[in-house]
VEXLO-5703 format. One record per residue (C-alpha): y, z, x; residue in one letter. Coordinates in pm, whole numbers, plus 32768, in hexadecimal, padded with zeros to 4 digits. Example, Ala and Ser with C-alpha at 12.3 -4.5 7.8 and 13.67 -1.06 7.14 Angstrom:
2
7E3E830C84CEA;7F9682CA8557S;
This chain:
708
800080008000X;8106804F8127X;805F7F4781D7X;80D77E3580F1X;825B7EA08122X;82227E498276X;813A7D5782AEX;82357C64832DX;82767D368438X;82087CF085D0X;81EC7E6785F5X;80BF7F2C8558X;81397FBB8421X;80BB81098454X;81A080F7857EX;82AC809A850DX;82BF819383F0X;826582A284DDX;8377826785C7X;8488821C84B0X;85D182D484E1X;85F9838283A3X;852D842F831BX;840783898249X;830983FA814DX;821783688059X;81A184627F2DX;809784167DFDX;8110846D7C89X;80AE85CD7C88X;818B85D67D8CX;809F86147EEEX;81328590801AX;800F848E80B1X;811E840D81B1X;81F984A38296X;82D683FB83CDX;833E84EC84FDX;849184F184A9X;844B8576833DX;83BA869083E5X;84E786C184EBX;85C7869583A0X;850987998315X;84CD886B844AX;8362889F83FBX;82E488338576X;81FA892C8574X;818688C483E9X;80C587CD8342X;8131876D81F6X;804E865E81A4X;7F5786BE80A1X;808287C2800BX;816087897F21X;82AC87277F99X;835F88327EF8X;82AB8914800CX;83E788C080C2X;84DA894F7FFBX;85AB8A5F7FC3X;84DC8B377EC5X;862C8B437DCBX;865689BC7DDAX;84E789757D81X;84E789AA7BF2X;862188A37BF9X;855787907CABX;843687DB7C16X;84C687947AD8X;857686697B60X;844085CF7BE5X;83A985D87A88X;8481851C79C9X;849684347B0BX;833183E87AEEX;832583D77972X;841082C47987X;83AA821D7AAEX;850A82507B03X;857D82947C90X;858284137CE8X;86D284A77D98X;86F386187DEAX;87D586E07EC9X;871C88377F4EX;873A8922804CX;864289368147X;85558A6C81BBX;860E8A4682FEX;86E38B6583BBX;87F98A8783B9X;88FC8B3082BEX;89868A2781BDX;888D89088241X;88A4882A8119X;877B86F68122X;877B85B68008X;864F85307F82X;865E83BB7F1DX;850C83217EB0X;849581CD7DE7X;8376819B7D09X;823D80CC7DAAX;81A57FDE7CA3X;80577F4C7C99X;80457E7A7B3DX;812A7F347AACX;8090805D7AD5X;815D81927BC0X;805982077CEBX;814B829A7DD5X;82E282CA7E46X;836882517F62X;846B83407FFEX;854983BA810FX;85F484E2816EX;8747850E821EX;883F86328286X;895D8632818FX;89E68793822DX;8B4586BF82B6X;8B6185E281B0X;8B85871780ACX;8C7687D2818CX;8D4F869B8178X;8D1D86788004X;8D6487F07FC6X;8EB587D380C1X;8F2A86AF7FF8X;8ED787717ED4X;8F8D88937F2AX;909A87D57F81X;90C287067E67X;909388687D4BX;91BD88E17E1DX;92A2879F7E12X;923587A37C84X;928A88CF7C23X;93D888B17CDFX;9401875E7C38X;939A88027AE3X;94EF88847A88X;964C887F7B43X;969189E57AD7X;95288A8A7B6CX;95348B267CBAX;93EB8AC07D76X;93688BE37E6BX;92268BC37F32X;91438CAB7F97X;906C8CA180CCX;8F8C8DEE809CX;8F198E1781BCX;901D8E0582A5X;91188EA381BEX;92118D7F81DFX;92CD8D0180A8X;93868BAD808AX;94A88BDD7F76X;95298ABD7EF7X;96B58AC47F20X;96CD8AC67D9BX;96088C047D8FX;970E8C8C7E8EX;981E8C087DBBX;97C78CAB7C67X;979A8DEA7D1BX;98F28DC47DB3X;988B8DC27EECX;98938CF88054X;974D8C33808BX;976C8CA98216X;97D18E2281B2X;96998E4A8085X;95788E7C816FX;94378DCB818CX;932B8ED78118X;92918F677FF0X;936B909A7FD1X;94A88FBA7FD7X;94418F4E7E73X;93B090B97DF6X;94F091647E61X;95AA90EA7D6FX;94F590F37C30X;955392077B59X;94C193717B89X;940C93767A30X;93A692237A54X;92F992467BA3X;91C392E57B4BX;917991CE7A40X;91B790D77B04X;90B3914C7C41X;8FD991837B47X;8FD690377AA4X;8FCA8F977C34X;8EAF90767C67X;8DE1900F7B49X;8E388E9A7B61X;8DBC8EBA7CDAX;8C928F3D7C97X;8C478E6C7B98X;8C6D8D0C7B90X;8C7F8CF97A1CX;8D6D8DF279BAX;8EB38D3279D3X;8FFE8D987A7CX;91118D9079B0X;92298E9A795AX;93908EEE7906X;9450900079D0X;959F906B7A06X;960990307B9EX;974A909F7C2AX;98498F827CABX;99098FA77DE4X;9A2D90397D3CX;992091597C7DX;994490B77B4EX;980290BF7A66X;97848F7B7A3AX;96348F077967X;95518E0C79E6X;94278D2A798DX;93168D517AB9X;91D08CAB7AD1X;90E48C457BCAX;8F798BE37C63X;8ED08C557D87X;8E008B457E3CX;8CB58BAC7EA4X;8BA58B767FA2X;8A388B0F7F6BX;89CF8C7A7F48X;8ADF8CAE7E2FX;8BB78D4E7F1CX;8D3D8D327EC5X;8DEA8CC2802BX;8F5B8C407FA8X;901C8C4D7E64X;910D8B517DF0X;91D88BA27CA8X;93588BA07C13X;94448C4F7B6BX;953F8C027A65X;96748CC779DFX;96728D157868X;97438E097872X;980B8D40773EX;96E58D497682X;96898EAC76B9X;98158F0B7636X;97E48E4B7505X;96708EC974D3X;9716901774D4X;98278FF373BEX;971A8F51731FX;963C90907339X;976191677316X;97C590A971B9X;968490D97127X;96429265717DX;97A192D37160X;98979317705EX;99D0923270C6X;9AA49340700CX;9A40947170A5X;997F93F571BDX;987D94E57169X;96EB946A7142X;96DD93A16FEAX;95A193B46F24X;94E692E76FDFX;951793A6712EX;94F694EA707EX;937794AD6FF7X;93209412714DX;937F958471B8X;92E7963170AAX;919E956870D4X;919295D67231X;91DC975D721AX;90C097407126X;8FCA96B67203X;905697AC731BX;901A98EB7224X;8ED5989071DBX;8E83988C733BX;8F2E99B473A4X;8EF89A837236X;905A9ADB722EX;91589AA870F6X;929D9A0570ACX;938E9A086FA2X;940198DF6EB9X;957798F66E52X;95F398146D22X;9778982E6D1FX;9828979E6BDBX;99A997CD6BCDX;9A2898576A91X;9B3897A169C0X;9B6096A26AF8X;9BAD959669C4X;9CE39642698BX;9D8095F56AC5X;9D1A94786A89X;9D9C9458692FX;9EEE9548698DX;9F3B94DA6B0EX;9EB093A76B42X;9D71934A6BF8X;9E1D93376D56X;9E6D949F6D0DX;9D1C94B96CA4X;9C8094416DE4X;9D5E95006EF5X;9CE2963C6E25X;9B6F95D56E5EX;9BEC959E6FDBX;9C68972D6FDAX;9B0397BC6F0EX;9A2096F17034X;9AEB979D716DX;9AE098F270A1X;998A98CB7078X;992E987471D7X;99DD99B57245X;990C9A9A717DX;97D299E471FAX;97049A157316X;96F299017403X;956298F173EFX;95AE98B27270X;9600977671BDX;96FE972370B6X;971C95E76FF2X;97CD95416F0CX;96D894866E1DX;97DB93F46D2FX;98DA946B6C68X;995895B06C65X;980696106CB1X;978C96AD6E0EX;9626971D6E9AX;95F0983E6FC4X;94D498547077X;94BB999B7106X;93C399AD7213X;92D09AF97298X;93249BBD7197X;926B9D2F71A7X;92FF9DC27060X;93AF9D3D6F14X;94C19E2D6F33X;953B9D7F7060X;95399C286F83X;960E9CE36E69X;96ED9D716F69X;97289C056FFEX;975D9B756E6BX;981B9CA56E4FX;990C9C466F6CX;99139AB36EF8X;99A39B236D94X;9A829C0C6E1AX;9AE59AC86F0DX;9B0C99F26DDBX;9BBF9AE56D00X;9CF39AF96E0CX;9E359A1A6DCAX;9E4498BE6E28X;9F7F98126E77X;9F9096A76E31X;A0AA95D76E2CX;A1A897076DEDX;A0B997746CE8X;9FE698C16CE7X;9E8E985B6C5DX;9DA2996A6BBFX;9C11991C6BAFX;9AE199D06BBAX;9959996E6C0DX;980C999B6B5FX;96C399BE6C23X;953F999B6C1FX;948B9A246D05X;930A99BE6D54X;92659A516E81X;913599996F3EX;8FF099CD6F05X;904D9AD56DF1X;90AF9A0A6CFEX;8FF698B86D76X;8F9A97FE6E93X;900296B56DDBX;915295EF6E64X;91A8957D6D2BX;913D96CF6C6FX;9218978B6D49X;933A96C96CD9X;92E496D56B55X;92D398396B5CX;93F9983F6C42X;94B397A76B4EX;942C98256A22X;9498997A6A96X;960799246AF7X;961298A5696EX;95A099EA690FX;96B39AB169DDX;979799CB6915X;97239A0467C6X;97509B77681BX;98A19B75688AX;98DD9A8C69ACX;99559B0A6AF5X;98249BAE6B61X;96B39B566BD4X;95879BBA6B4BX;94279B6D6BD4X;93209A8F6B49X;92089B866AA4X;90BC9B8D69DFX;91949B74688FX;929C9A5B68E9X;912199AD6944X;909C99F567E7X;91E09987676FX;91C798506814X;903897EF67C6X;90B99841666FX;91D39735665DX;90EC96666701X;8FD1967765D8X;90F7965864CAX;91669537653BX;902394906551X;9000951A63BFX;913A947963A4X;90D2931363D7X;8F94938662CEX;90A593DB61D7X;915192AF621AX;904091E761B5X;8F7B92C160C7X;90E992E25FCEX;9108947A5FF8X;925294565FF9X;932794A95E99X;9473947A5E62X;953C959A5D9FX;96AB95735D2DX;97D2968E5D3AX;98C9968F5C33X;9A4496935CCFX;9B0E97145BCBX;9C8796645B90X;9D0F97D05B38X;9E3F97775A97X;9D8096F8595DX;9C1E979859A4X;9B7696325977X;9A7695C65A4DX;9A8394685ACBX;9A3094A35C40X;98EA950D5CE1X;986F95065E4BX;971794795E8DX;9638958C5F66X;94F095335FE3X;93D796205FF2X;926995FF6098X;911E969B5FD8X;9030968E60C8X;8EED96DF603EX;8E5597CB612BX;8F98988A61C6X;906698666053X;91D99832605DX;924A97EA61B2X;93C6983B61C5X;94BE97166219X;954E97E86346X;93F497E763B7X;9383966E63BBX;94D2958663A5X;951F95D46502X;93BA958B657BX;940B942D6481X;9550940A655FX;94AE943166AEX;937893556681X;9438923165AEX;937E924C6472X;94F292C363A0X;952C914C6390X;93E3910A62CAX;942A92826213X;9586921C61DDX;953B90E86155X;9461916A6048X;955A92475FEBX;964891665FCAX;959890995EE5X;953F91A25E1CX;968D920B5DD2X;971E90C65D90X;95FA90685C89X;966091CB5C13X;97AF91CC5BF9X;97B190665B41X;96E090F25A2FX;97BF921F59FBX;98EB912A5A0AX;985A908758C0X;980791C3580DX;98E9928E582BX;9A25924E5928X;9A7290ED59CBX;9B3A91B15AD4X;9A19928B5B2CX;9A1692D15CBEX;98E093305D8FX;992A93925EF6X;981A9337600EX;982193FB6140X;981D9311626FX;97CB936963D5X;985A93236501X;97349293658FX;97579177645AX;9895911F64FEX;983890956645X;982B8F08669CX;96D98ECA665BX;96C78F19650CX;97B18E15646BX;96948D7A63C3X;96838E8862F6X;97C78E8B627BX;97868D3661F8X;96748DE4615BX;97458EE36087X;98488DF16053X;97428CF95FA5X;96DF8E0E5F08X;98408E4D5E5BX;98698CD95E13X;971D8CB85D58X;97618DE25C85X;98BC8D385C1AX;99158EBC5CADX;9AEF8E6A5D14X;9AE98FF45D16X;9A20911B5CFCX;99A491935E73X;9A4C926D5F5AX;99D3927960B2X;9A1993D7614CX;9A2D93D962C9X;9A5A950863CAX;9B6B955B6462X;9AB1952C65BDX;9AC293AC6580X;9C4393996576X;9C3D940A66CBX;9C0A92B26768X;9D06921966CCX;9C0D90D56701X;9C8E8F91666BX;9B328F5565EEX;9B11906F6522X;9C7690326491X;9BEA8EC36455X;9A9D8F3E63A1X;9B70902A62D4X;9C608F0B6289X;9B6F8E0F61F7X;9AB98F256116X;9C188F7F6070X;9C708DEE6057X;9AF98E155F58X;9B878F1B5E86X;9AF0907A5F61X;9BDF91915F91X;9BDA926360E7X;9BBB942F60BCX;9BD794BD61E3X;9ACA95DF6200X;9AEF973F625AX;9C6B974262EDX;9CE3980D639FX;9BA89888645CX;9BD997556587X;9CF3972A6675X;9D5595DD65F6X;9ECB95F06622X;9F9A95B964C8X;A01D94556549X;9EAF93B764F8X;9EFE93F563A4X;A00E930963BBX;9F2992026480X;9E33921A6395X;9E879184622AX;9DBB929E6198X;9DA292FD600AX;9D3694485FE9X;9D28957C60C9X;9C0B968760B3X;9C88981A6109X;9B6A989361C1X;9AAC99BA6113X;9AF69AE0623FX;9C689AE5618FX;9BEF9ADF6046X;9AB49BF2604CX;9BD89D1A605BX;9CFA9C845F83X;9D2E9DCC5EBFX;9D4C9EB25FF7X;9DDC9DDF611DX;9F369DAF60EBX;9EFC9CB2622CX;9E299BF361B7X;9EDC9BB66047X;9FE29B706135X;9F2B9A8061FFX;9EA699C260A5X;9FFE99B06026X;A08B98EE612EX;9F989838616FX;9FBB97966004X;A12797A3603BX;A0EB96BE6169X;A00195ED60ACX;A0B3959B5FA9X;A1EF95556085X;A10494316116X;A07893D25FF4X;9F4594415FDEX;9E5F95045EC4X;9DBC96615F4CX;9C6A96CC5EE5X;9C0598605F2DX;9AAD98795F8EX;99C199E65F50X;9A8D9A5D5E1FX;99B49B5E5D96X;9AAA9C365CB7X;9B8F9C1B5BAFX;9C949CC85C50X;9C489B9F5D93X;9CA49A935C8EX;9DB79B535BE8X;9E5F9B445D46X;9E2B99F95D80X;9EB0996F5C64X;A01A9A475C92X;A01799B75DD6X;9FD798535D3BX;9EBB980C5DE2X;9DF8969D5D21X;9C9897065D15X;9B8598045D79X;9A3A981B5DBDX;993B99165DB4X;98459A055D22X;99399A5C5C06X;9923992B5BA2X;97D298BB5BE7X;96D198D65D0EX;964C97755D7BX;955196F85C3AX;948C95AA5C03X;951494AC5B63X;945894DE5A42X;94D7963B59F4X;963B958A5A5BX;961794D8594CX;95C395D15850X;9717965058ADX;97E0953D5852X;9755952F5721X;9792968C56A3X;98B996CA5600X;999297A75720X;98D49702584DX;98B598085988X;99D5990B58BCX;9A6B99F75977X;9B1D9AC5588FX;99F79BB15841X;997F9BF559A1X;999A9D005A97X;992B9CEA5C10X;98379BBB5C48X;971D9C4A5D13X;96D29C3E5E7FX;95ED9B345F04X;95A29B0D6078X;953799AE6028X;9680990C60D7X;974297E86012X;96DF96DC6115X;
């Protein structure tokens, strides 16, 4: 088979093969050498060997033999020629050899390769310098702006590009040419990082090199930059020089950290926002868990902070929030953490706490804070704060939970009185689980019908006739009975379901008030209570609603809407507009409970409002408070100086009504007249012959069931 390659030949093939200056070899399928020239051996240094009869992978560095194995395979499958670079058994570090062999063919069938080995130690040493060379010139050619720095690690040396210099501030000549050049100048709190990153990315070939770190210009200014970088190894894996750049992005750092800054601080007070605040919150819980101990969770609401909106404008209103955030910072501890989560409304988060009276003695000193004088713009400014306290893991161990109850409890300290905090307990809990249950009865009652729909007589006491009544809903649950309107409307408020509620009310009345328009008076009047909550934006569709509802029961009057004082506090163009386009179909406007709110007397003038509604705390003691007779009589003084009718709410004694009328007060309502009744028995009245009389009555009796 060699033979016939050479058969031409004057010298003896056998010869000539032997004496051959590169290395020759001749190996069956399997792969078993069955040739071998001198040289192949010298190429191989294996003198003192014989490899014929062996497989040729003998040779071979034991790590490099799975590779050509594998190679050799698919070689042979294919027929194809087999090329493989290996390192040799020999003592000669870094000896690299090249295998380069050709399929024999005898009819078309493979019976052997034909191969020869050669030294490619010099040629890869050229390769790897013009490699080196050419990674360096690339990554200095990869961007104008990157400073190019090259590491030789075993001598220590360092070529710095002069842009690397430059961005440092420095003199290429003056810099330095070793390691600790560069690592003198990156930032104390950065160093360790970055060692530790070079470290692991020498070590390991695949971990990658590549970090930002603040290093300090010529001039000591702090500067943030972009490094990466690859260390070149030798055959064993061993790093030997490091090539890599740096960029400045110091820019993008700056805006990174307004970024940052916008979106965990409060650009008012410059305190931690919301966000920033349960980052914090979220970690002191983890950290108490691990170490067992407890913290405290502060909910801060400013009382009456409206006020200073609505009176002094909001600019007024934000240099006061301004003065509460540096008051409150003083009182704190600097391990603590205040926040202003929107609003009015602040959070504390009072670290290692040991015992809750030294929580209450901090709320106690953030009140007293509060409760001092403020002087904006010339003006001294009076406020106070509520708090709710929770305390971790007392209370919960729950982020959110710790914020409910948090907050839950600062309501409580307000329904009690307001400047003061009171603590989240066992019965505020109950309280809470219990709201939580009625309001999920509440969407059963909205679809089961439980609700009924009782009417109040309002007496026009300068004739004693009855052609007003206020429509009062009430909710018969059929397990816990009568559920009390001051109980579930503001659970109906809170979750959204008023505007179904109030709907249904609505079109209750206005069937109602039609009928009793036909029987028995066409001015008849039934007023419909109306929330706050059925004020806001999102609702106009239902306004359409009730105003459809007016057009298809040919209704041009008959409905009063009564609205809270509360509302007129905006002074919102939209709510004027709503109110607008319900008096332009006929509905007149009562303004509920006055005189309870702090809506200042020039709404009423803002406001094109038809009837005004004395509250029933200055009518319960007519016949012994001289105040509060005085109170009622100007206020219908006042009222009827604007233009407007005056209802009395609670009267509940003759001698109440007898009052009234000297002081010409338009109606009343109350349990002298009536308590709330169904229609039905409403109707019974009207037909008698003295409907609802009041002549032959004494005091109405008390009912804790509240007109609502």
């Amino acid at each position: 088979m060699v033979r016939n390659l050479v058969k031409n030949s004057v010298v003896a093939p056998e010869v000539l093969l032997e004496h051959a200056p590169i290395g020759l070899f001749v190996a069956k399928p399997n792969g078993e050498c069955i040739f071998a020239n001198h040289a192949l051996y010298k190429v191989l240094n294996l003198l003192n060997t014989n490899i014929v009869g062996n497989s040729y992978i003998s040779a071979m560095h034991p790590d490099d033999r799975q590779g050509a194995i594998k190679q050799w395979y698919e070689s042979t499958a294919k027929g194809k020629p087999f090329h493989y670079t290996f390192r040799s058994l020999s003592k000669s570090k870094g000896k690299l050899l090249a295998i380069h062999a050709i399929p024999l063919l005898e009819d078309e069938r493979l019976v052997a390769y034909l191969g020869i080995i050669e030294d490619v130690t010099a040629i890869n040493e050229t390769e790897r310098k013009l490699y080196l060379s050419q990674q360096r010139y690339e990554l200095a050619a990869k961007g104008a702006s990157a400073g190019v720095w090259d590491w030789d690690i075993v001598s220590n040396e360092v070529f710095y590009s002069t842009k690397f210099t430059e961005l440092l501030g420095f003199d290429n000549l003056a810099f330095g040419n070793d390691f600790a050049s560069f690592t003198e100048q990156i930032h104390p709190d950065d160093l360790a990082q970055f060692n530790a990153n070079l470290d692991v990315h020498l070590s390991d070939p695949f971990e990658i090199f590549d970090i930002e770190v603040r290093m300090y210009s010529a001039k000591q200014h702090e500067l943030w930059f972009h490094i990466v970088g690859e260390a070149l190894r030798d055959d064993k894996g061993k790093p030997y020089r490091m090539v890599g750049s740096m960029s400045d992005i110091t820019e993008k750092k700056q805006s990174q950290q307004v970024i940052w800054h916008q979106a965990n601080f409060d650009a008012l007070t410059q305190l931690p926002n919301r966000n920033m605040f349960t980052d914090r919150l979220n970690q002191e819980i983890i950290k108490s868990k691990r170490s067992g101990s407890k913290f405290a969770l502060l909910f801060i609401d400013l009382d009456h902070f409206k006020e200073v909106n609505d009176t002094l404008g909001h600019n007024a209103g934000d240099l006061l929030l301004v003065e509460v955030s540096e008051r409150l910072k003083v009182i704190l501890r600097e391990t603590d953490t205040v926040a202003r989560i929107g609003g009015d409304e602040f959070t504390a988060l009072l670290c290692n706490i040991y015992s809750l009276a030294d929580v209450e003695n901090i709320a106690g000193k953030l009140i007293q804070a509060i409760e001092m004088p403020f002087y904006i713009n010339n003006e001294s400014i009076f406020i106070s704060a509520s708090i709710g306290i929770t305390v971790f893991p007392d209370h919960s161990e729950k982020m959110d939970e710790l914020l409910r109850f948090a907050d839950q409890a600062m309501y409580l300290s307000k329904e009690e009185g307001r400047k003061q905090y009171r603590h989240f307990n066992k019965t505020l809990q109950e309280k809470t689980e219990k709201a939580h249950l009625l309001t999920q009865e509440l969407r059963l009652a909205v679809i089961n019908q439980q609700f009924e729909v009782l009417y109040q007589p309002i007496l026009c006491i300068s004739d004693k006739t009855i052609h007003k009544a206020e429509a009062l809903i009430r909710w018969h649950h059929p397990e816990l009975g009568m559920v009390s309107p001051a109980e579930f409307i503001p659970l109906a408020e809170t979750s959204g379901m008023i505007i179904d509620i109030g709907n249904w009310v609505f079109q209750q009345a206005a069937e109602q008030v039609k009928k009793w328009q036909q029987s028995y008076n066409e001015q008849f009047q039934i007023s419909v209570n109306r929330s706050p909550a059925q004020f806001q934006v999102n609702t106009t569709q239902h306004d359409v609603i009730w105003l459809n509802t007016l057009l298809q029961l040919g209704l041009k009057h008959g409905i009063c809407i009564e609205i809270t004082e509360g509302l007129l506090l905006d002074d919102d163009e939209f709510i004027k507009e709503t109110l607008k386009k319900f008096q332009s179909a006929g509905v007149a406007i009562s303004l509920d409970d006055f005189g309870t709110g702090y809506a200042a007397l020039s709404y009423l003038t803002k406001f094109d409002i038809d009837y005004l509604k004395i509250d029933r705390a200055f009518v319960m003691n007519l016949e012994e408070s001289k105040q509060n007779q005085a109170l009622c009589e100007a206020i219908i003084v006042m009222a009827h100086k604007l233009g407007l009718k005056v209802i009395a709410e609670g009267v509940e004694t003759r001698e109440q009504l007898a009052i009234l009328e000297a002081a010409d007060c338009d109606y009343a309502q109350g349990y002298f007249i009536s308590k709330p009744i169904s229609h039905v028995d409403f109707d019974n009245e009207l037909k008698s012959d003295d409907p609802f009389s009041v002549e032959h009555k004494t005091h109405a009796k008390k009912n804790k069931t509240p007109a609502t």
